[in-house]
VOPAVO-767643 format. One line per 5 residues: their letters; for each residue x, y, z of N, C-alpha, C. Coordinates in steps of 0.2 Angstrom, whole numbers. Each point is the difference from the previous one (the first is absolute). Layout:
A	X:Y:Z:X:Y:Z:X:Y:Z; ...
This chain:
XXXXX	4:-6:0:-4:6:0:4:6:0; 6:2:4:2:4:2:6:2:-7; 3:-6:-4:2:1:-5:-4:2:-6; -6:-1:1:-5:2:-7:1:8:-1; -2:3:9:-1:7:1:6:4:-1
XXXXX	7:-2:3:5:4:-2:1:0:-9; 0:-7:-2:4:0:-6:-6:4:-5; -8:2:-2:-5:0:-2:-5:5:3; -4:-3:5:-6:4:2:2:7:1; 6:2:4:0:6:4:5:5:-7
XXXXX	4:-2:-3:6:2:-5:-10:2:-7; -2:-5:-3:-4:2:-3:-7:4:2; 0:-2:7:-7:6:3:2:8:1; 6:-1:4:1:8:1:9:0:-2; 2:2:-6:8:1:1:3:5:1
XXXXX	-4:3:1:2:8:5:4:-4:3; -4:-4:4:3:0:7:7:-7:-1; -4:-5:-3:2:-6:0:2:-3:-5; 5:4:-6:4:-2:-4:7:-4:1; 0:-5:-2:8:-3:2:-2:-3:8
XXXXX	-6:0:1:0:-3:8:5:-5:3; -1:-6:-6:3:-6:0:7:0:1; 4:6:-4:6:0:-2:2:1:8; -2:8:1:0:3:7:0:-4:6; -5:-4:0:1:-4:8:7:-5:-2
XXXXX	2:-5:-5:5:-3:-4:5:3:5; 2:5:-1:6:5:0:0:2:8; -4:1:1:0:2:10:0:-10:2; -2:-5:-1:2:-6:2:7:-1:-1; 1:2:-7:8:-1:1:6:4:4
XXXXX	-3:5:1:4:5:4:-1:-3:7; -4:-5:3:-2:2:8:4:-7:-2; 1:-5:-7:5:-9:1:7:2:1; 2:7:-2:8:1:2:2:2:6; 9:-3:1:3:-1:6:-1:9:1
XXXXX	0:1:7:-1:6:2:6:5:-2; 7:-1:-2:4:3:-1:-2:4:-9; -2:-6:-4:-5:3:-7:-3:5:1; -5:-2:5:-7:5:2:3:6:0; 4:2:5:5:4:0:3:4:-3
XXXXX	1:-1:-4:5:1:-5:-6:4:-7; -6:-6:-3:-5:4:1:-5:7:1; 0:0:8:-4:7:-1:7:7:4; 5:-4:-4:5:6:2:1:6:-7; -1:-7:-5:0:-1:-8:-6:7:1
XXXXX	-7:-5:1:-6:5:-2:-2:7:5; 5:-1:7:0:7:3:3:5:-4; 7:-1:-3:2:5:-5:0:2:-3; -5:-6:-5:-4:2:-6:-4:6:1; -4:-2:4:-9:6:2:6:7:3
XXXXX	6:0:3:2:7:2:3:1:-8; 3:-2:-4:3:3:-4:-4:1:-6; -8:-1:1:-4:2:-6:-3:4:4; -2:2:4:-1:5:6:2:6:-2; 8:-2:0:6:6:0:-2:5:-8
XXXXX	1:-5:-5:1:-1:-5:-7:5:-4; -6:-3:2:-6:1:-4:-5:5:4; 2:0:9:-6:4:4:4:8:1; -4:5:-2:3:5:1:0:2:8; -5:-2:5:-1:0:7:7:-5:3
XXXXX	3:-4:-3:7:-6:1:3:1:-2; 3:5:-5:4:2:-4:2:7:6; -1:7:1:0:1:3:2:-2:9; -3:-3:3:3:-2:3:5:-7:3; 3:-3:-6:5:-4:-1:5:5:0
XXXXX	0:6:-5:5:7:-1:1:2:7; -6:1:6:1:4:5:3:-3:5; 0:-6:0:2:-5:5:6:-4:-2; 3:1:-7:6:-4:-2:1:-6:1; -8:-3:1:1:-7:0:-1:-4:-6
XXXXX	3:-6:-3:1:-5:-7:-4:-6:4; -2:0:-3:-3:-11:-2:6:-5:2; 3:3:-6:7:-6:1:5:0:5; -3:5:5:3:-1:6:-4:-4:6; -8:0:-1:-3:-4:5:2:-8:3
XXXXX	3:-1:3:-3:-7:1:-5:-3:6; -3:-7:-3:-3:-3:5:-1:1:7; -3:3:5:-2:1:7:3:5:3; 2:5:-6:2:7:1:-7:7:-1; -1:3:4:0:6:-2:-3:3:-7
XXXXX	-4:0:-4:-1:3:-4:1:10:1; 5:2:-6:1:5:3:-3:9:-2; -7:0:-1:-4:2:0:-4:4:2; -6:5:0:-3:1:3:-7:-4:3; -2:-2:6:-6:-2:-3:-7:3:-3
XXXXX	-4:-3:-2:-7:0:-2:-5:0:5; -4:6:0:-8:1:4:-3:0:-4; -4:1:1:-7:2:-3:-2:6:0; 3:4:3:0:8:0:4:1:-8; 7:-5:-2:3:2:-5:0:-5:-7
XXXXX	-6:-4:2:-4:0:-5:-6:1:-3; -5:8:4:-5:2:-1:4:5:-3; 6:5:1:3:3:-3:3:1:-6; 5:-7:-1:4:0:-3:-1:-9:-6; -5:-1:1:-2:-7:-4:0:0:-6
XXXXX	1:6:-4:-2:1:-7:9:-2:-4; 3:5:4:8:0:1:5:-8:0; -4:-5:5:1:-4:3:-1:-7:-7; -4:1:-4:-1:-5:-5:5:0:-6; 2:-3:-2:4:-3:-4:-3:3:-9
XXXXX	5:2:-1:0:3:-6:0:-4:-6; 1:-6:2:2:-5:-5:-7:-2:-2; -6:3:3:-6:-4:-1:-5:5:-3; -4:1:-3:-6:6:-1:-5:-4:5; -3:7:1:-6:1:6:-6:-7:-1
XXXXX	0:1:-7:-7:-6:-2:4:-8:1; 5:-2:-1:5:-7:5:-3:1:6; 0:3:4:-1:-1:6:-5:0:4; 0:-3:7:-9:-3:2:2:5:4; -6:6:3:-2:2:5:-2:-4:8
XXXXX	3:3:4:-3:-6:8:-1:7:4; 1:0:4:-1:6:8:3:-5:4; 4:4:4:0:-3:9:-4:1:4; 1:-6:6:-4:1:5:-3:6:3; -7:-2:3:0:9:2:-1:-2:6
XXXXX	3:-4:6:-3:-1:5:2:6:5; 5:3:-1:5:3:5:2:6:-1; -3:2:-11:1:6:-3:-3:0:-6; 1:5:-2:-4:1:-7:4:-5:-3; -4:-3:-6:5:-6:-5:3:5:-6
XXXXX	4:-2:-1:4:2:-6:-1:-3:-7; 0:2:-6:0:-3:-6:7:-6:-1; 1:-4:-1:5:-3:-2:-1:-6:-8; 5:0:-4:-1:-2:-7:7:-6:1; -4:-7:-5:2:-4:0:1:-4:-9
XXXXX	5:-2:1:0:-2:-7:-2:-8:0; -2:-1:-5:-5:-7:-2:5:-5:-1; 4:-2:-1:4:-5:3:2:1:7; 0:6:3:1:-3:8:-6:-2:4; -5:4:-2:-6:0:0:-1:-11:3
XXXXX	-1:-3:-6:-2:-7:-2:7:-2:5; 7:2:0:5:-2:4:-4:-2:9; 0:6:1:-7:1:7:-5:-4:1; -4:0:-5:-5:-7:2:2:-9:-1; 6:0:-6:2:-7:1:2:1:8
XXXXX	5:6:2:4:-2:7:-5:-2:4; -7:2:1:-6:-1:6:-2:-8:-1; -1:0:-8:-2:-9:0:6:-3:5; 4:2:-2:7:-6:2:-1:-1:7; 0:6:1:-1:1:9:-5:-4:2
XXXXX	-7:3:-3:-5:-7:0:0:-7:0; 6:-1:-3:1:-8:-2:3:-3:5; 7:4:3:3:-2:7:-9:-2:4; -1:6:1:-7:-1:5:-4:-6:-3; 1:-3:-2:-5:-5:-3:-8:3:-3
XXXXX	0:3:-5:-6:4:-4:3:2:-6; -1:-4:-7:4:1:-4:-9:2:-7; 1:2:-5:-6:3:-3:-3:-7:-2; -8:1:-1:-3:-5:1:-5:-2:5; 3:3:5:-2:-4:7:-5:5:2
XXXXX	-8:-5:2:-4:7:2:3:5:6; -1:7:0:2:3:5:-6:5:0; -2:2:9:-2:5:1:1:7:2; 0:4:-2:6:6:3:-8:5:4; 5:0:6:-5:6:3:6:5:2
XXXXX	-4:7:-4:4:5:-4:-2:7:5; 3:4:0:-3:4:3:3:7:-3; 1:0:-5:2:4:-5:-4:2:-6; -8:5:0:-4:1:-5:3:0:-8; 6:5:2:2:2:-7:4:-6:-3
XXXXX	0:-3:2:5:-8:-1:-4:-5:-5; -8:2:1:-5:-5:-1:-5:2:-7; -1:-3:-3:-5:3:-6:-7:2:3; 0:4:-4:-8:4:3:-5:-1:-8; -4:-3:4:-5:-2:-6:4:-3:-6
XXXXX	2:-8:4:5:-2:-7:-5:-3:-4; 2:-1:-7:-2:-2:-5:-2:-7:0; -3:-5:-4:1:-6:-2:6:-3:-4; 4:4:-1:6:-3:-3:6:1:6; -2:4:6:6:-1:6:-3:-4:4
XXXXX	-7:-1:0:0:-6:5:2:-5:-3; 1:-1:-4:0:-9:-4:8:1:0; 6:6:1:5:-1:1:3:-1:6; -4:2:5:-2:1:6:0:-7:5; -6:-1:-3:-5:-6:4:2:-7:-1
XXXXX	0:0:-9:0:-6:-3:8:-3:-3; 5:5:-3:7:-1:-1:3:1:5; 3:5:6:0:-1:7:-1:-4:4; -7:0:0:-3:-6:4:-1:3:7; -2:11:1:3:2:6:-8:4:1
XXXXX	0:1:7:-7:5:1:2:5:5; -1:5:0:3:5:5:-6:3:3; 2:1:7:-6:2:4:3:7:3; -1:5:-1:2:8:4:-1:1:7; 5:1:2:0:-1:7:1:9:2
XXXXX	-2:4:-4:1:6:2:-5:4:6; -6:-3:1:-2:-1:8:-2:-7:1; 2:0:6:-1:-7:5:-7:2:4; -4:-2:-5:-8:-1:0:-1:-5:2; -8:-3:4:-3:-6:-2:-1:-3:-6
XXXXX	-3:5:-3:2:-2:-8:4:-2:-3; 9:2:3:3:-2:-4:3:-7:4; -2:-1:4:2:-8:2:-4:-4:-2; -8:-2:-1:-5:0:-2:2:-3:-8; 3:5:-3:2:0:-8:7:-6:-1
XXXXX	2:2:6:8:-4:2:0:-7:-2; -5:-2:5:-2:-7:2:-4:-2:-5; -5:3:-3:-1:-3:-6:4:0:-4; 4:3:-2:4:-2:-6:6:-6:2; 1:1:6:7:-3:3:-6:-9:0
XXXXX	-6:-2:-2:-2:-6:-1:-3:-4:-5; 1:8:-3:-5:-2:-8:7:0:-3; 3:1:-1:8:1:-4:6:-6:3; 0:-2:5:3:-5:5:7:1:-2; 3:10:0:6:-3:1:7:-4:0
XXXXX	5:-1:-2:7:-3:-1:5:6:6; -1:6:-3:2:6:4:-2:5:3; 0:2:4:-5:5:3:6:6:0; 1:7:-4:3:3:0:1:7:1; 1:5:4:-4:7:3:6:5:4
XXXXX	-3:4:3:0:6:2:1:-5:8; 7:0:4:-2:-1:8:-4:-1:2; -2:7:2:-5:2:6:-5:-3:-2; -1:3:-6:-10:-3:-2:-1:-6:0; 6:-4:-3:0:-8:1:-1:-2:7
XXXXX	2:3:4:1:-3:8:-7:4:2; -3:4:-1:-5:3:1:-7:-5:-1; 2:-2:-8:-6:-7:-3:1:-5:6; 7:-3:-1:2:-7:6:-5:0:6; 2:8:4:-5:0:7:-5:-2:0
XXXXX	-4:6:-6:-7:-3:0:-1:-7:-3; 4:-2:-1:-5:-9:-3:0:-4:8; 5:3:3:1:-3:6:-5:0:6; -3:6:-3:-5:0:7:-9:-2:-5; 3:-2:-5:-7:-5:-5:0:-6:3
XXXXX	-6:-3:-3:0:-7:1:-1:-2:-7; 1:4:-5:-2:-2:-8:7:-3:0; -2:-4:-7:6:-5:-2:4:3:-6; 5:0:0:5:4:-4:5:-5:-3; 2:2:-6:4:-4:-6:9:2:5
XXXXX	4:-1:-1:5:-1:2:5:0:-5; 4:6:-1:6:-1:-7:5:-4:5; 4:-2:-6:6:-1:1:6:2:3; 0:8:-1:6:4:-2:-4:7:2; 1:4:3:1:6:2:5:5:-1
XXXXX	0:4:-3:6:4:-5:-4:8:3; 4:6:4:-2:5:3:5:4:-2; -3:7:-2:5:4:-1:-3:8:2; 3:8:-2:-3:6:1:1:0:5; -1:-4:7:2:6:6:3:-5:6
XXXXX	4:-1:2:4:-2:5:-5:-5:6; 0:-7:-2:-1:-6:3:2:-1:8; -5:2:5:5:-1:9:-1:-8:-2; 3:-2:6:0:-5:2:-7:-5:2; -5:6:7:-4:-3:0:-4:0:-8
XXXXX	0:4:-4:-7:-2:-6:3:-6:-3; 7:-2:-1:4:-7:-4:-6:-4:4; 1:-1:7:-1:-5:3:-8:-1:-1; -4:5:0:-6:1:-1:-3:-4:-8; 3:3:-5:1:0:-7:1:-13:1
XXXXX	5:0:3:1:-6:0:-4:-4:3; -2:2:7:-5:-6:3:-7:0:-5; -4:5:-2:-7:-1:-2:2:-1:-8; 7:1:-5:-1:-5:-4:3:-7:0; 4:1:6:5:-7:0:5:0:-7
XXXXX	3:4:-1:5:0:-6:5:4:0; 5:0:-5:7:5:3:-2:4:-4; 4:8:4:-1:7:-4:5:3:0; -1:2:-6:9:4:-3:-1:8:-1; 5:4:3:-3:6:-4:7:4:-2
XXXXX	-5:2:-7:5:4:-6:1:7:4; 5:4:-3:3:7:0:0:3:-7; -3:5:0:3:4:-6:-7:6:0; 3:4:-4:-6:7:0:0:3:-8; -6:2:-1:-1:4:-7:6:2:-4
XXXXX	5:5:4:7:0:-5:3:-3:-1; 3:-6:5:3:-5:-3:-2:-5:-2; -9:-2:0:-2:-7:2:2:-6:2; -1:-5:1:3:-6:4:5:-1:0; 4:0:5:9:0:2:3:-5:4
XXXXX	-5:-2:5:0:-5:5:-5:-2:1; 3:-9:5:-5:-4:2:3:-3:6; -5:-4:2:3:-3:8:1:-7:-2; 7:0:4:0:-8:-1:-1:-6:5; 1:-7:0:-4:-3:7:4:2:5
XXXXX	4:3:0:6:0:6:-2:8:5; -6:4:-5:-4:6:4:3:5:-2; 6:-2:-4:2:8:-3:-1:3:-7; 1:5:0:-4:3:-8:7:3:-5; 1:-3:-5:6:0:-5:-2:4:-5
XXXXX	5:5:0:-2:4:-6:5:-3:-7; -5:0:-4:4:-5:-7:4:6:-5; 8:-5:2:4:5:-4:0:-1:-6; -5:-2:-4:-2:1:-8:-1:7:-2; -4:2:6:-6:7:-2:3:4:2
XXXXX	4:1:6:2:4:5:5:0:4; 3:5:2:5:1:5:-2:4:5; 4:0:7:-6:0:6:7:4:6; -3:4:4:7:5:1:-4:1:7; 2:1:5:-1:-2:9:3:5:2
XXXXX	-6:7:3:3:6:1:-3:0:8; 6:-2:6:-4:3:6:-1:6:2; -7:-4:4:-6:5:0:-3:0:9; 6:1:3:0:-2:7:-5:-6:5; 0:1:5:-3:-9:4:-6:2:2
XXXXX	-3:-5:1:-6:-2:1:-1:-5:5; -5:0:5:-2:-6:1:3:-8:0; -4:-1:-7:3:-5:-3:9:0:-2; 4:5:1:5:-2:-3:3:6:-4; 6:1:-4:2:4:-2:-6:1:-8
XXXXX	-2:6:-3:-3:0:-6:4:1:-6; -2:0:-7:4:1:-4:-4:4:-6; 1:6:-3:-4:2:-6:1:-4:-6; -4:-2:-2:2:-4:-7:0:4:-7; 6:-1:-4:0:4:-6:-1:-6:-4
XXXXX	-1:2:-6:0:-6:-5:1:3:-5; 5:-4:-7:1:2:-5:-3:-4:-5; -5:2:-6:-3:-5:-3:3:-2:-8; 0:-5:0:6:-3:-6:-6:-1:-3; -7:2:-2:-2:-3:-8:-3:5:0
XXXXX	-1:5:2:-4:7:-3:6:6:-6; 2:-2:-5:5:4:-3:-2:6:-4; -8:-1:0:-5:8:-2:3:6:5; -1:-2:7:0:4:3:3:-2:6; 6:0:0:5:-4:5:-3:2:8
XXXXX	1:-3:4:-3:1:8:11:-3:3; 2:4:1:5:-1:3:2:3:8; 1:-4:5:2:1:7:-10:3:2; -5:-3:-3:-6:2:1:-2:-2:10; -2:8:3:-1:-2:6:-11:-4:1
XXXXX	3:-3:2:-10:-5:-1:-2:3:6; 4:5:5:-3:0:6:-3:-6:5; 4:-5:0:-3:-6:5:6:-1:5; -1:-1:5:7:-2:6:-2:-8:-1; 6:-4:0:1:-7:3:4:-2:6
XXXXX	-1:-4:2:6:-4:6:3:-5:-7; 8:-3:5:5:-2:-6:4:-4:8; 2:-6:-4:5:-4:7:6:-1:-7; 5:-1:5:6:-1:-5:0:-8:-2; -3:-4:2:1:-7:1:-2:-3:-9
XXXXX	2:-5:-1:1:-2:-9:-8:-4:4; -5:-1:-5:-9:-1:-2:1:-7:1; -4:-3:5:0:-8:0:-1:-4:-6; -6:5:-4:0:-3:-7:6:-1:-5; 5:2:0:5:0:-3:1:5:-5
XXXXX	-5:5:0:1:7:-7:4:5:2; 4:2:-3:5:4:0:-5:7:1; -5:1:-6:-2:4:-1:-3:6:5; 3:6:-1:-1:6:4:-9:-2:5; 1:-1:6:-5:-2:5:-3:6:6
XXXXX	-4:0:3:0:5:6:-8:-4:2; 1:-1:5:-5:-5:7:-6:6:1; 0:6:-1:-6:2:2:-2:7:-6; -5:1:-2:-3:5:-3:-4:4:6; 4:5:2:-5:4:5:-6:5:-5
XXXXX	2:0:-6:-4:6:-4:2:6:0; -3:6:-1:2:7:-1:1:4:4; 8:1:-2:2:6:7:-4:5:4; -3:2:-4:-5:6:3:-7:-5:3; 0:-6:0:-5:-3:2:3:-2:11
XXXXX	6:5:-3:1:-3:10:0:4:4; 2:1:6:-2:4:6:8:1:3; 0:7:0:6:6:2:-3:0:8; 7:-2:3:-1:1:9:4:7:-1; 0:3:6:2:7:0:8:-2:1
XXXXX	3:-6:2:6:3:1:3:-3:-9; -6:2:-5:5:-1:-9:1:-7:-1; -2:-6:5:1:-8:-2:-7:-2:-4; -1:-6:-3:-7:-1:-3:-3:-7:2; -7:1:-1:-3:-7:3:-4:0:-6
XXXXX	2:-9:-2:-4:0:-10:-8:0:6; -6:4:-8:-6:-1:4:-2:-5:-2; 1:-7:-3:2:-5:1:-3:-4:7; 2:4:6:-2:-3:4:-8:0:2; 0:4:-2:-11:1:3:-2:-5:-4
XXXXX	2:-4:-5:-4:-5:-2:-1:-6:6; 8:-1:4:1:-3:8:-6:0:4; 1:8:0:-3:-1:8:-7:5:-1; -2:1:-9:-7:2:0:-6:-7:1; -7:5:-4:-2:-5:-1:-1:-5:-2
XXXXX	-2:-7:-1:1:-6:-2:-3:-6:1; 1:-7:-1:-1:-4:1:3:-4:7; -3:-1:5:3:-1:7:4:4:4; -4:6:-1:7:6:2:-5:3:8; -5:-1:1:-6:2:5:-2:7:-2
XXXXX	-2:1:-8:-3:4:-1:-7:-2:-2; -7:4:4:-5:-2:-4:-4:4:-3; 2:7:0:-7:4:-2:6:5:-6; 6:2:3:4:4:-5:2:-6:-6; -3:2:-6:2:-5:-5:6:3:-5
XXXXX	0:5:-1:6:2:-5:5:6:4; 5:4:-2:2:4:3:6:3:-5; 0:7:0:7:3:-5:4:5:5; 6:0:1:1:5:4:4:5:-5; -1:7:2:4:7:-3:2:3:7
XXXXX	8:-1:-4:6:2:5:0:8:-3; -4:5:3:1:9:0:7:2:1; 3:-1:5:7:2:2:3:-6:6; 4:0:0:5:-6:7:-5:0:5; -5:6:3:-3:-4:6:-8:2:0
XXXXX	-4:-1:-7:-6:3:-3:-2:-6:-2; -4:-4:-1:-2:-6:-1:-9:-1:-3; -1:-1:-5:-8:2:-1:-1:-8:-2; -7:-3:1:-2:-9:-1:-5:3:-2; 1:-3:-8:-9:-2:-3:-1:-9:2
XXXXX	-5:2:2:-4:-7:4:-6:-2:-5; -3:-8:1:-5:-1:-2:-1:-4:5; -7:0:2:-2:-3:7:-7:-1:-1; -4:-4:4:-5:-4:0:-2:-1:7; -5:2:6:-2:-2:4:1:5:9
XXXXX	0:-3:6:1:6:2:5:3:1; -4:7:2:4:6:0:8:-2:7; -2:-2:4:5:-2:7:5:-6:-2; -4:-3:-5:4:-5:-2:5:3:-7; 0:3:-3:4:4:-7:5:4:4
XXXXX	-4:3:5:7:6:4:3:-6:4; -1:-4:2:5:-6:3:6:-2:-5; -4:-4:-3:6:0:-8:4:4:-2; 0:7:-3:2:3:-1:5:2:4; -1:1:9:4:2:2:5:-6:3
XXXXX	0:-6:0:5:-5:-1:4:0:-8; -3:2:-4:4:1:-8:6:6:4; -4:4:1:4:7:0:6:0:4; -2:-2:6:6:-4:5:6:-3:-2; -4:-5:-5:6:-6:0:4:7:-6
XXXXX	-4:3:-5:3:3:-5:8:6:5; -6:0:6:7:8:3:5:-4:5; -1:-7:1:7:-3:2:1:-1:-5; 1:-2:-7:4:-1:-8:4:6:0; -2:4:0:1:6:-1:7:4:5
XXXXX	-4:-1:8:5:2:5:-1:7:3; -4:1:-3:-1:10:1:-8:2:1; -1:3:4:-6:4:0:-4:3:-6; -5:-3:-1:-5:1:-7:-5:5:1; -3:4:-3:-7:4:0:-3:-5:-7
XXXXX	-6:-3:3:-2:-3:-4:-7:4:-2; -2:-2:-6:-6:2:-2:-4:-6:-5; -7:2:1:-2:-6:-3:-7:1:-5; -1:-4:-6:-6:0:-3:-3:-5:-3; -7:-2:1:-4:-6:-1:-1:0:-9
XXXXX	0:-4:-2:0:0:-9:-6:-5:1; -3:-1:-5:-5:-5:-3:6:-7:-2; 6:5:-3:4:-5:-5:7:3:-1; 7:-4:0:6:2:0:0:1:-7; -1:7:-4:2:2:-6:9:-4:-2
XXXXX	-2:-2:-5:4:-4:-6:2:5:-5; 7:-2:-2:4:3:-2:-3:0:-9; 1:5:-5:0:-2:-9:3:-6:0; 6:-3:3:2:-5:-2:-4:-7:2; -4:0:5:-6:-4:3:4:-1:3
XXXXX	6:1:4:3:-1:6:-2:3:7; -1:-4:7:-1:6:4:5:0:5; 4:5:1:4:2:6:-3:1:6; 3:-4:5:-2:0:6:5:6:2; 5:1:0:3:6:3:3:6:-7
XXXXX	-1:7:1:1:4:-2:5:5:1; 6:2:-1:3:7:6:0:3:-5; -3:6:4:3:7:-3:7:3:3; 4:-4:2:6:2:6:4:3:-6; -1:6:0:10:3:-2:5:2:0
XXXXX	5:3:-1:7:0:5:-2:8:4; -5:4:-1:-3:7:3:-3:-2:7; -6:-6:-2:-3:-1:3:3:-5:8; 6:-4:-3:4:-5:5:3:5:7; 2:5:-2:5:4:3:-6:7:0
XXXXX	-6:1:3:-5:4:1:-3:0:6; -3:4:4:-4:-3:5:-7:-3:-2; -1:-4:6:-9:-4:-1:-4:5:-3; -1:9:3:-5:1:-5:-3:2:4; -9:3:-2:-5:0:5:-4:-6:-1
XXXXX	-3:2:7:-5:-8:-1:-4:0:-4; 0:-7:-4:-5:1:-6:-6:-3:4; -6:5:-8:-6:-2:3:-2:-8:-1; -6:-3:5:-2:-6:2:0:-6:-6; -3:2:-7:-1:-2:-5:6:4:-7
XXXX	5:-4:-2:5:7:-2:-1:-2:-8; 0:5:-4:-1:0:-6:5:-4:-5; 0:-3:-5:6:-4:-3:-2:0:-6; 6:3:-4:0:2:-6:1:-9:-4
């Protein structure tokens, strides 16, 4: 089956996307069969290439290779790219700049960045890296055990991802060449579990593949049903950062293993987890640069930059993704060489600044909010906005008594101002619903922390209900 699709269905349904599928997964199998020194040798080859076409063809690279006196042919392997990095601030600016000359406008696919954290930016990709990108995700797929064929459900929570009023001719590429059904998870409605579970028994599944939280969100509710439910095989999670307790959660109500991918809109798929719990970024696509980002809780953080080796429309080099990870020096029980790091805390502005300048990923309120077995009964959701180092606002969702919701909250709030260490002025506001991000994502933690605001005093005391933009 799996063979019809790559070599035929997907290459003649859409070759936008899936031309040369076959060639492409071929060439990533052969690359992951060579002895690691090959590998090596490799993406040292295609790191230099993507800078010296960079240099050569991006007037934004060009430029900054002049200003920085740095050469390609000087880089090696686990050094320093020596550059400036890449934000998103300087490529809302400077993205026109940034593309490769070697290509006319109409070669290239239009995308955006994320916009969970900031305005998204336009970014342009050229069509062979483009089809590069989606073989890389099958592959990854296929480690995961989900190779095309195989029915899958995805619950998405991405509107703009999804076709709106699609055709008879995208479902049947959809539905029936696929083999796939997607459910929108961009509100966690009765409805939409309701819709879940019917499709999750009328479709029965091979892989169940989604959005974290929502997947773990569906899992609870089936758990407190007594309806009978299909059971995939394979659970494949990606978009927002996997704790521990939802794995655990995720595993018992379907009884299966669950793997979860990394990657974001500008780079697409880059990483995946292996059995051994660590997440590898594949040096076919990318190179991966570990910028400290001071300690935490958990351990020391690290900013992650990444260089993308198949976008040469518009090269992404030393690009910041905005996500901290944890990292141990120890070699991967699985045996991969490949560039690893043990936790995805998520997006740096997603953590909380204690006043004396150290960070706590917000990361943790998934811990000790609320949950499944946590002794919450009436508070159901929660987001907190960090105003300044000791300003604290919590949009709540609650259901029940009033003495019982001020209970809860004021244990959340506790445990959050021992995390913390410092005296907090809390403020608070009851929602119907935790608004969700454009990208159907929803952050549980928000700061507005600055470097003005770090080293400012608390302020007056905000009013009881505090306004948030």
């Amino acid at each position: 089956m799996s063979w019809v699709h790559n070599h035929i269905v997907l290459p003649l349904a859409q070759p936008e996307r899936h031309r040369g599928l076959a060639r492409r997964l071929h060439a990533l199998e052969r690359f992951d069969s060579l002895p690691r020194n090959e590998q090596q040798s490799v993406q040292q080859q295609r790191v230099r290439a993507i800078l010296n076409h960079a240099a050569e063809s991006c007037p934004w690279y060009h430029d900054a290779f002049r200003a920085t006196g740095f050469r390609a042919a000087d880089w090696k392997l686990g050094q320093p790219i020596g550059l400036p990095a890449v934000t998103r601030d300087i490529l809302r600016s400077c993205g026109q700049q940034m593309c490769s000359e070697r290509f006319e406008r109409s070669q290239l696919a239009i995308a955006a960045t994320g916009g969970t954290t900031s305005a998204p930016a336009r970014i342009w990709r050229d069509r062979e890296g483009l089809r590069d990108k989606t073989a890389l995700q099958f592959h990854l797929n296929r480690l995961a055990g989900f190779d095309q064929g195989a029915r899958v459900m995805l619950i998405w929570g991405a509107e703009h991802d999804l076709a709106q009023r699609p055709s008879w001719r995208w479902r049947f590429y959809e539905e029936t060449l696929l083999r796939r059904r997607t459910v929108h998870a961009g509100a966690l409605t009765p409805q939409f579990y309701e819709t879940s579970l019917a499709t999750l028994n009328r479709l029965r599944p091979e892989v169940l593949y989604g959005y974290s939280g929502s997947t773990t969100r569906f899992a609870e509710w089936l758990r407190t049903t007594n309806a009978h439910f299909h059971r995939p095989r394979r659970i494949i999670v990606t978009a927002e950062p996997l704790t521990l307790a939802d794995r655990s959660t995720l595993e018992e109500v379907f009884q299966c293993q669950v793997t979860e991918h990394y990657g974001s809109r500008e780079l697409g798929m880059i990483a995946a987890q292996c059995p051994a719990g660590r997440y590898h970024f594949h040096p076919w696509a990318c190179n991966v640069e570990l910028i400290p980002a001071g300690d935490c809780a958990f351990g020391s953080m690290y900013q992650l930059i990444v260089t993308d080796l198949l976008n040469r429309g518009m090269p992404l080099i030393r690009y910041e993704t905005g996500d901290c990870v944890l990292v141990v020096d120890s070699p991967c029980l699985c045996g991969s060489w490949y560039p690893s790091v043990t936790t995805i805390l998520g997006r740096s502005c997603e953590n909380l600044t204690r006043a004396d300048g150290s960070i706590m990923p917000g990361l943790i309120l998934n811990l000790i909010g609320p949950g499944e077995g946590k002794g919450f009964s009436a508070v159901r959701q929660v987001q907190l906005i960090q105003k300044t180092v000791r300003r604290m606002h919590l949009r709540f969702v609650a259901e029940g008594e009033p003495r019982r919701i001020e209970q809860e909250l004021r244990t959340l709030t506790k445990e959050i101002d021992h995390q913390v260490g410092d005296a907090i002025q809390w403020t608070f506001e009851p929602v119907a619903e935790i608004p969700r991000e454009r990208s159907g994502k929803l952050r549980l933690v928000i700061s507005e922390v600055t470097e003005l605001s770090r080293e400012s005093p608390a302020g007056p005391e905000p009013s009881p209900i505090d306004s948030v933009a």
